[in-house]
C-alpha positions in Angstrom: 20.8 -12.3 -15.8 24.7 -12.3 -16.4 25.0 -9.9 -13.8 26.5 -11.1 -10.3 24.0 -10.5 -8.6 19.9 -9.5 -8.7 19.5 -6.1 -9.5 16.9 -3.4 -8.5 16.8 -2.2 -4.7 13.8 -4.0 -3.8 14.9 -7.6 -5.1 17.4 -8.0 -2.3 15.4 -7.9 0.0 12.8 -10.0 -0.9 15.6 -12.2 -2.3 17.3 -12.4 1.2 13.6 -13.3 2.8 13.1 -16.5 0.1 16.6 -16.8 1.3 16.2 -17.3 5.0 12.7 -19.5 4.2 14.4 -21.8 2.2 17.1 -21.9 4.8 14.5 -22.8 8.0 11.7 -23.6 6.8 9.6 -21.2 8.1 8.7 -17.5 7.2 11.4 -15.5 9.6 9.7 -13.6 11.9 8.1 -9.9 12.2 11.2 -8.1 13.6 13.0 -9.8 10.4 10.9 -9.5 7.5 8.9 -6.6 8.9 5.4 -6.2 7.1 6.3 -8.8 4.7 5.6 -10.6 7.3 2.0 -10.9 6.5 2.2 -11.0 2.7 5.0 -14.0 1.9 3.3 -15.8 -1.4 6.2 -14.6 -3.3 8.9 -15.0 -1.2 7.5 -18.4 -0.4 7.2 -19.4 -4.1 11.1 -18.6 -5.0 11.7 -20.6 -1.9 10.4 -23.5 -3.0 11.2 -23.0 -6.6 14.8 -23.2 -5.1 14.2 -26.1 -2.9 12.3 -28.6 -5.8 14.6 -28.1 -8.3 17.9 -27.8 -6.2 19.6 -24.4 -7.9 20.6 -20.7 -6.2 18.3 -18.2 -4.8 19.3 -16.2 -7.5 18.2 -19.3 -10.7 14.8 -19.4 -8.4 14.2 -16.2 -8.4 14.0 -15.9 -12.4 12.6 -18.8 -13.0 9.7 -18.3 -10.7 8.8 -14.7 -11.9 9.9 -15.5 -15.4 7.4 -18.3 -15.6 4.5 -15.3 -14.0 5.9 -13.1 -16.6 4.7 -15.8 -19.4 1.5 -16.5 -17.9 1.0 -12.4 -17.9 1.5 -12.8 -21.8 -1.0 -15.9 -22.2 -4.0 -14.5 -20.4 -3.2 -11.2 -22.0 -3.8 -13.0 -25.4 -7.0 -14.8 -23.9 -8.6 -12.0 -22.8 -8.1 -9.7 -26.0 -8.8 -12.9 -28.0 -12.1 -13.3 -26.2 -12.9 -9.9 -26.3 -12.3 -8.8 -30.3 -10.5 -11.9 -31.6 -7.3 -14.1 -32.4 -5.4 -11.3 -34.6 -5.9 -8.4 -31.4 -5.1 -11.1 -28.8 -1.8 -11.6 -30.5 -0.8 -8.0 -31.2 -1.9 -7.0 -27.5 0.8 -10.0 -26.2 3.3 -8.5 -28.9 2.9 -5.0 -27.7 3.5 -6.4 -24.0 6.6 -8.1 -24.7 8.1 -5.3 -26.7 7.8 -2.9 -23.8 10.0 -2.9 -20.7 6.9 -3.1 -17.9 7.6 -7.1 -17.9 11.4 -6.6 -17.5 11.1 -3.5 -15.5 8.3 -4.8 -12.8 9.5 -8.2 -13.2 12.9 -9.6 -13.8 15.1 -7.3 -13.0 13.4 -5.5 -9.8 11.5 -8.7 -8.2 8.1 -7.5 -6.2 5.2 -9.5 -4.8 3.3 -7.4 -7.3 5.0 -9.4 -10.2 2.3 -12.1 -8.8 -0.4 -9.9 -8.3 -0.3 -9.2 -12.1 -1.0 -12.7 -13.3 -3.6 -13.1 -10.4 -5.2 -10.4 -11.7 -5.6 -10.9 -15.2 -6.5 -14.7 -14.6 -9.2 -13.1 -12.7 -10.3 -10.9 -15.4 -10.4 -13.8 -17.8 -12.6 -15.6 -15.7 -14.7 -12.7 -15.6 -15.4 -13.1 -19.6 -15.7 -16.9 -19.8 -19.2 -18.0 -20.0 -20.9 -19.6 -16.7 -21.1 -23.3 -18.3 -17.1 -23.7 -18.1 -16.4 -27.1 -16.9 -14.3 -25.5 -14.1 -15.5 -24.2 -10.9 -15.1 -20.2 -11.7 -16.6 -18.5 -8.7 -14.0 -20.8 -6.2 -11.0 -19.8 -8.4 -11.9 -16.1 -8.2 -12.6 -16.2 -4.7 -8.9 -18.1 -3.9 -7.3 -15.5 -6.1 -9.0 -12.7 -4.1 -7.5 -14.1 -0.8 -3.9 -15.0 -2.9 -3.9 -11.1 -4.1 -4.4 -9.9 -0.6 -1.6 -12.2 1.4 0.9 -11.1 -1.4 1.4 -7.1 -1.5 -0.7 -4.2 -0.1 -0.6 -1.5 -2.6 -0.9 -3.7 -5.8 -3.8 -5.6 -3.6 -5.6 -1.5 -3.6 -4.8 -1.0 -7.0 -6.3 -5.2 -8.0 -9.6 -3.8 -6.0 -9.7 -0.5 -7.5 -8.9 -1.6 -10.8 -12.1 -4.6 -10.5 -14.7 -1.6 -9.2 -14.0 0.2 -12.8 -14.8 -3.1 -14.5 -17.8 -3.7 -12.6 -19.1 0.1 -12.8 -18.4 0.3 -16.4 -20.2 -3.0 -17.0 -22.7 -1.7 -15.1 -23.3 1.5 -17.1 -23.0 -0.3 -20.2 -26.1 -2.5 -19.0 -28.2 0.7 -17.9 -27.3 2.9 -21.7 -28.0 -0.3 -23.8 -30.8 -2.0 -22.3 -27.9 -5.0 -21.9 -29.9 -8.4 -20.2 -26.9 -9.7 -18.8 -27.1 -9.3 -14.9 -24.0 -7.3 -13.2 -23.4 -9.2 -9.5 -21.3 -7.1 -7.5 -20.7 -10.5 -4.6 -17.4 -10.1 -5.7 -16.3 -6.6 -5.4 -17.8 -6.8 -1.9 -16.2 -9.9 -1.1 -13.0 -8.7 -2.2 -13.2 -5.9 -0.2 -14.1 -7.5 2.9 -12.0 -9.7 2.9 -9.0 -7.3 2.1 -10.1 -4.6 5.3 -10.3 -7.7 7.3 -7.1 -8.8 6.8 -5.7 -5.3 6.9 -7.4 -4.8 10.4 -5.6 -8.2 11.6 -1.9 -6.9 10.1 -2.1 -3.3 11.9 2.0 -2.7 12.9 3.8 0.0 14.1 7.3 0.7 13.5 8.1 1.1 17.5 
């Protein structure tokens, strides 16, 4: 952070995009911010990070993935919590904070996929919580489908492939132990379609 400026290759350029938003207003256009043209959650979140609380691009930018990086450790602890207890949930969030990945992929080289993490795992949490929650689950899960795909390509791929090994796994599980609980693939398929769909809309070439 004491460093003069952001560090990592990627981080200035999605530092200089937030920049120019915050600047006008307005996500710059294609010839600008080339295919991040189509996938500005992030850069639009450091933008108005820097705009609501009045500090430099550079303040925004940590405090807006630093606060994703935090939520990555709290739904890491809910979901290991909910799946073998209290004691694993906290180890699992220990173990995360002692390795680099957070610093690495988060703070110190700034990518859209910094958000895609915490979208993620929120998504896998709501996966596990029972059906009688007092929120409305299926209408977070689908907005955090649509969030994942308007924010980065690859980690959107990677979100998709990563749900379809849940889901198959869960399914197998049902079929070997005779498991009641019913395995709806709506979302998978939803996810998907709504991911080649956008994909088909964002085709650019680089003449």
């Amino acid at each position: 952070y004491v460093f003069p400026s952001v560090d990592g290759y990627d981080a200035y350029w999605h530092v200089n995009i937030s920049e120019l938003i915050s600047y006008y207003n307005h996500i710059p256009p294609f010839e600008i911010t080339n295919k991040y043209y189509y996938y500005p959650l992030l850069h639009i979140l450091i933008s108005m990070t820097k705009l609501f609380l009045k500090v430099e691009i550079k303040d925004a930018l940590f405090y807006s993935v630093g606060i994703s990086s935090i939520l990555t450790s709290v739904f890491i602890f809910l979901i290991v919590k909910s799946l073998t207890g209290a004691k694993a949930g906290l180890l699992a969030t220990l173990l995360v904070n002692i390795d680099n990945q957070l610093i690495v992929r988060g703070i110190a080289n700034v990518t859209p996929d910094s958000l895609v993490t915490i979208y993620l795992l929120i998504v896998l949490y709501l996966l596990l919580v029972e059906e009688n929650e007092i929120f409305p689950k299926n209408l977070i899960k689908i907005f955090l489908a649509f969030a994942i795909i308007i924010t980065h390509q690859l980690s959107t791929l990677v979100a998709l492939i990563t749900l379809i090994f849940i889901y198959f796994v869960r399914y197998l599980y049902k079929i070997f132990y005779d498991d009641k609980e019913e395995v709806n693939f709506d979302y998978i398929l939803l996810f998907t379609l709504a991911m080649m769909t956008y994909w088909m809309y964002t085709y650019f070439t680089t003449g």
